[in-house]
C-alpha positions in Angstrom: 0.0 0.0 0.0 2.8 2.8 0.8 4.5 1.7 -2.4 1.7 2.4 -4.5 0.9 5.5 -2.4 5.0 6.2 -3.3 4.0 5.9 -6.8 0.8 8.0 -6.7 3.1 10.9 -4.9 6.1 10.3 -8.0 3.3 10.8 -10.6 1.8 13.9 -8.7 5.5 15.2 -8.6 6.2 14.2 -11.7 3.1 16.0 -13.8 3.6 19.0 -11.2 6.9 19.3 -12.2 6.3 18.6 -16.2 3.5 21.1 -16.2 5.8 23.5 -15.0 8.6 22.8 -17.1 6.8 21.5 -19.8 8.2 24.1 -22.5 11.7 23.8 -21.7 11.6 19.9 -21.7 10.2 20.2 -25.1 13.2 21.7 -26.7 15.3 19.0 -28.1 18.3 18.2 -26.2 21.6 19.9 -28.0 23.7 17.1 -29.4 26.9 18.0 -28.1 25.3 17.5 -24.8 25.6 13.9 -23.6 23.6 14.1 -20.7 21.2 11.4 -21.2 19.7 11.2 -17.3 18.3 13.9 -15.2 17.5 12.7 -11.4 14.9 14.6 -8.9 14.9 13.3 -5.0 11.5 12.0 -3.7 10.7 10.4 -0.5 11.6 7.2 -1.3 14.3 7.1 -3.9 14.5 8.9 -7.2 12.8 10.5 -10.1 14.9 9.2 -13.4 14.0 11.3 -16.4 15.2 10.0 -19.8 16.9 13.4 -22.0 16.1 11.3 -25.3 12.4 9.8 -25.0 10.7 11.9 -21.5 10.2 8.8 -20.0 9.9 8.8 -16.2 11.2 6.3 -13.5 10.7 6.0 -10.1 14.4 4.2 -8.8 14.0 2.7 -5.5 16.8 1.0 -3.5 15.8 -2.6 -2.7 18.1 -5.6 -1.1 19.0 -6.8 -4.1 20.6 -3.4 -5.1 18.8 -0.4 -7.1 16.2 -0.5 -9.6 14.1 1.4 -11.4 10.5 0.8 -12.5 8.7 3.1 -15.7 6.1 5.5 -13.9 3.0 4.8 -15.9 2.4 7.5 -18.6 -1.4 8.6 -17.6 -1.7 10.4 -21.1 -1.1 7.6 -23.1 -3.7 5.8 -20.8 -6.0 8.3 -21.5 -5.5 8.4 -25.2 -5.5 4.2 -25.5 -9.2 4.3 -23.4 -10.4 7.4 -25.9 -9.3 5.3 -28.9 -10.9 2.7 -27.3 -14.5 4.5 -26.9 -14.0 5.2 -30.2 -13.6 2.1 -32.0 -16.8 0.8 -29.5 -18.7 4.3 -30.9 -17.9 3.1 -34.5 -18.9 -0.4 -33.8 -21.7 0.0 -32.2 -22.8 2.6 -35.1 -22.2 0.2 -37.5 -24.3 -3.0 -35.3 -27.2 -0.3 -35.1 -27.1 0.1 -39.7 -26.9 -3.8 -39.9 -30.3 -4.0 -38.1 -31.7 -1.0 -40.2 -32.0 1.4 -37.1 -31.7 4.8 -37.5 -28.5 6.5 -35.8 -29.4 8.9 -32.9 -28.9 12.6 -33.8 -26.0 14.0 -32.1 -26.9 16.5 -29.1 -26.1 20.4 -29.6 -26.8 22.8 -28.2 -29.8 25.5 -29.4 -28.7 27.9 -31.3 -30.1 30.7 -29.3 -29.3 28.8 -25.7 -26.7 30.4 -23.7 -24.6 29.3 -21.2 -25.9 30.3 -18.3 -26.3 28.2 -15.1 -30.0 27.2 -14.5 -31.4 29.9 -11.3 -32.0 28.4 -8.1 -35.8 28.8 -6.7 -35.8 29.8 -3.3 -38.9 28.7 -0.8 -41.4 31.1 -0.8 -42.2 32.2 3.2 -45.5 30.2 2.9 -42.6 27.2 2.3 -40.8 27.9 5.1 -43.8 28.6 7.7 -44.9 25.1 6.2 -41.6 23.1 7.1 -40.8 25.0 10.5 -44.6 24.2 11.5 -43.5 20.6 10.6 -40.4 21.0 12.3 -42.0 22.4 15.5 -44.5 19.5 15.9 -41.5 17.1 15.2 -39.8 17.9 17.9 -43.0 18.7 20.6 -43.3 15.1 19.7 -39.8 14.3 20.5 -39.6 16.1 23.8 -42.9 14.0 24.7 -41.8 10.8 24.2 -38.5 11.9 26.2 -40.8 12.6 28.9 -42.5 9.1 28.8 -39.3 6.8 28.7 -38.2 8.9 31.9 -40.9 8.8 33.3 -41.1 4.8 32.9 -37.5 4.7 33.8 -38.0 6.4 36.9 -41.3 4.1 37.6 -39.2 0.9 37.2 -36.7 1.8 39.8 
């Protein structure tokens, strides 16, 4: 559990840290430089970045000596599971023309619509009369019963 915690905080780091220096890391690497490796401290070992490709590893010391393991890349995730919803999209498109039904109509939005954010009703005071009336007997109700289980506890003893 902390190592997969360990990896959730590397990946945090890691994004943090390519969001911030995402421009400079995407300038090519000058070719007299032979500086392959870049290495960031975390908590539990090391941050590895590869100069050639960008790929990220988290490099841990173990018993056996150190290793490092690839962080997983959660942008080629997401672009594997969109390519997948695509290719279910087309399938199921094309399972929906082989039975002769019609595909749905795309939704968009009306051309006059606007963006706003739908107003919130408030109660009118007949509303809230209503529910503090409720509210009120509720607990009159409450405080009675109260009464009656001390007054049978106090009978019993």
């Amino acid at each position: 559990m902390a190592r997969l915690a360990a990896r959730a905080a590397a990946s945090a780091v890691l994004t943090g840290a390519l969001f911030v220096a995402g421009p400079a890391l995407a300038q090519s690497t000058p070719p007299e430089s032979d500086v392959r490796f870049s290495f960031h401290k975390v908590e539990d070992g090391f941050l590895r970045l590869d100069g050639r490709n960008g790929q990220v590893s988290l490099c841990q010391h173990r018993p056996a000596g150190w290793s490092c393991e690839t962080v997983p890349d959660e942008r080629a995730a997401l672009e594997s599971e969109i390519a997948r919803l695509q290719n279910s999209n087309a399938a199921l498109k094309k399972d929906l023309l082989a039975r002769g039904l019609p595909l749905p109509e795309p939704s968009r939005p009306e051309p006059g619509a606007t963006g706003k954010a739908p107003e919130l009703k408030l109660p009118s005071q007949a509303d809230i009369d209503r529910v503090m009336s409720f509210v009120e007997k509720v607990w009159r109700r409450l405080i009675e019963m109260m009464g009656q289980v001390q007054k049978d506890m106090s009978g019993k003893t």
